[in-house]
C-alpha positions, 0 to 999 in steps of 0.5 A: 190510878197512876197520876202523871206529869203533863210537861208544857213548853217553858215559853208556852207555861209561862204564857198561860200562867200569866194570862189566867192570874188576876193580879192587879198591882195595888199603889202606894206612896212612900217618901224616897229615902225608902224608894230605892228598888221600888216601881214608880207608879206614875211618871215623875215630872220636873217641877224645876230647871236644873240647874235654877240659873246659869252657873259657872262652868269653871273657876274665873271672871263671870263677865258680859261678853260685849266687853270681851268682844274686842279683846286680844294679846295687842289690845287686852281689855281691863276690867274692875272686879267688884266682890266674888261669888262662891256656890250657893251665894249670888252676887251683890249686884249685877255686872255693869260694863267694865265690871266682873266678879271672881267666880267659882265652878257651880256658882251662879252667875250676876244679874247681866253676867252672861260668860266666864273667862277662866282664870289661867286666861286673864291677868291681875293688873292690880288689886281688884283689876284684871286684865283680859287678852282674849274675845269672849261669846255670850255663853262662853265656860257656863252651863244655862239654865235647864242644861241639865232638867228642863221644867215639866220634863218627864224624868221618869216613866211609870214603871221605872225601877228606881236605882241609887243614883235616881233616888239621889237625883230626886232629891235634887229635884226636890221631889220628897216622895213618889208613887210606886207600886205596892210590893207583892206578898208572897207566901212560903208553906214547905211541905214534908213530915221530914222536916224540921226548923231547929238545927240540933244535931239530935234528929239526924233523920230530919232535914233542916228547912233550909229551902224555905230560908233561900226562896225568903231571899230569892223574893226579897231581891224580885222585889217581893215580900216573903211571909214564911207560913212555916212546914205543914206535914204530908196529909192532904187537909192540912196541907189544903188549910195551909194554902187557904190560910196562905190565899188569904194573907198574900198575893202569890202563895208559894210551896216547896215540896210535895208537887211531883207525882209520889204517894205523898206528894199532896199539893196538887189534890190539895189545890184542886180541891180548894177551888177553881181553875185548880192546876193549870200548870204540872210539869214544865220541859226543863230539867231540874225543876220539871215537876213545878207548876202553878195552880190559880183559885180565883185568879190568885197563883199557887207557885208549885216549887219541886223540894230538890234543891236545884230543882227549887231554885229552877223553878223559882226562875221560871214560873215564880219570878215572872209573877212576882214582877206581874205583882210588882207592877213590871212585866212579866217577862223575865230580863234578868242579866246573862252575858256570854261566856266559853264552855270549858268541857263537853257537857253530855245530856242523857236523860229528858233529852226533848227536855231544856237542860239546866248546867250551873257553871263556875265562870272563870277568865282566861286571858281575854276571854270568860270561861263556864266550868260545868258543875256536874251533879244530881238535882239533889245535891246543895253543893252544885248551886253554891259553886256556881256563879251562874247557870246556862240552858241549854234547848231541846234534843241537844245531847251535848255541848262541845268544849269551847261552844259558846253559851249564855250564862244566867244571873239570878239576883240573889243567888249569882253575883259578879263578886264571886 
């Protein structure tokens, strides 16, 4: 019997995968010198006002206002400097009437201090005597206590991903470690009595596993972790074995090649025969990547990944990276970077036309404006994504887009940057 593919809407595969899967983040803690890129599992919450005390806004006088109140040009106001105060220092003593301390930008201010008059604004009279021509209010050039953090303020909310700038700041915080989630392991089998993994020059009809080395990085940048199971062979029970061995060490288990409808494309079997549901997904309506699917044994996801290169990497967008965030504790929608550019030609579709279309496009600017080359070329050539800075989709039962048209180009972390 001739097998076929059942092609699903993109919006509509990607809803029953995520609702069929039984994945539950598990947490761990980890001390924050190794939380960047991690999910928080918890909320963080300030223990501390940030900053502790009121601190000096700029170089000056740290004073009490009241005795600034009737300073002017006609009648300047003298006051006694009793020592000075520098970051992570504090003052002797507090500042009595008539009295000031030298103070520097982030240093905390005395006991009593309650404004500073910046330095170009006063005068020296004489040693340790300054002279002020100018009214000053409580509060004046200093940054209060809790400006910044208030105490049992929520900083953070689970689900929060933590960016440098957050891991820096949690220090300031004295928070050393934090509660996150766990990240997922994902499985890699490549499947194809093609391949090889050395790359010696002395098989030049085998293929260099290369797509496996690709999709190891593609999971690291999503926040997984790759756990490579190596090439099984093109025979139904080892590819079974291979996929029960993959079930048992990971989260989410991923095959590269073997998925379409061919003489020896035997993951699919191999899925349904392990156990139930089996494929719940064979085929989506995107091109490339439209043999990919998912199967499910026991709630755990078998990502099926197409072995043509672009095709992979399509794949790996739509149904992949969506479970990868479920297992890391994010939601599964897919909110990956796109941003607007100009097509610089026609593009014209001919095949799978009720299909999406996937164009990968080389961004350029021009004057003021950012433009999307197409690179044109079959599903199979590695070249295309290597040129290309991003890719673009275009809907369904759209034959062509026009020179100038305006599209949405798509950043995948790991494989487009914006340093190209």
């Amino acid at each position: 019997m001739r097998r076929k593919l059942s092609y699903m809407d993109v919006d509509e595969a990607v809803k029953k995968v995520v609702t069929t899967v039984n994945i539950k983040p598990e947490l761990e803690v980890v001390p924050i010198h190794e939380a960047y890129g991690r999910v928080l599992a918890k909320d963080v919450i300030s223990g501390v006002d940030i900053p502790p005390s009121d601190i000096s806004h700029f170089d000056g006088y740290a004073i009490r206002a009241e005795d600034a109140v009737h300073a002017s040009v006609a009648s300047p106001v003298s006051l006694k400097v009793i020592g000075r105060i520098y970051p992570g220092e504090k003052g002797e003593r507090g500042v009595n009437p008539g009295e000031a301390y030298y103070i520097t930008t982030g240093a905390f201010l005395p006991e009593s201090a309650d404004a500073v008059i910046m330095v170009e604004a006063t005068a020296i009279v004489e040693k340790d005597v300054i002279k002020i021509c100018k009214t000053m209010r409580p509060g004046e050039n200093l940054i209060p206590a809790g400006e910044d953090v208030t105490k049992e303020k929520t900083v953070f909310k689970k689900g929060h991903v933590l960016r440098a700038q957050d891991v820096g700041f949690l220090a300031v915080l004295r928070i050393g470690k934090v509660k996150v989630f766990r990240k997922p392991v994902v499985a890699i089998i490549s499947s194809g009595d093609e391949l090889i993994n050395h790359m010696e020059e002395n098989e030049p009809l085998k293929t260099v596993n290369s797509h496996s080395l690709m999709v190891s990085k593609l999971i690291m940048e999503a926040g997984g972790v790759p756990v490579e199971l190596g090439i099984v062979s093109d025979n139904l029970i080892k590819i079974r074995e291979k996929i029960e061995g993959g079930l048992k060490k990971a989260d989410i288990v991923l095959t590269i090649g073997g998925c379409s409808v061919g003489e020896k494309d035997f993951v699919l079997r191999a899925i349904n025969l392990i156990g139930k549901p089996g494929v719940i997904v064979h085929g989506i309506k995107r091109k490339p990547g439209r043999v990919s699917g998912v199967g499910v044994i026991n709630g755990k996801p078998i990502v099926m990944l197409p072995g043509l290169i672009q095709s992979t990497i399509i794949g790996f967008h739509v149904l992949a990276l969506p479970l990868i965030r479920l297992a890391s504790g994010l939601p599964a929608t897919n909110l990956l970077l796109t941003f607007r550019a100009k097509i610089a030609e026609d593009v014209a579709f001919k095949k799978f036309i009720p299909f999406q279309q996937v164009t990968f496009v080389k961004m350029n600017r021009e004057k003021d404006q950012v433009i999307a080359q197409p690179i044109i070329g079959e599903s199979n050539l590695i070249s295309i994504p290597v040129k290309a800075s991003g890719f673009i989709v275009t809907p369904g039962h759209k034959p062509v887009i026009k020179k100038g048209e305006e599209v949405q180009v798509h950043l995948l972390p790991g494989l487009f940057s914006n340093h190209q």
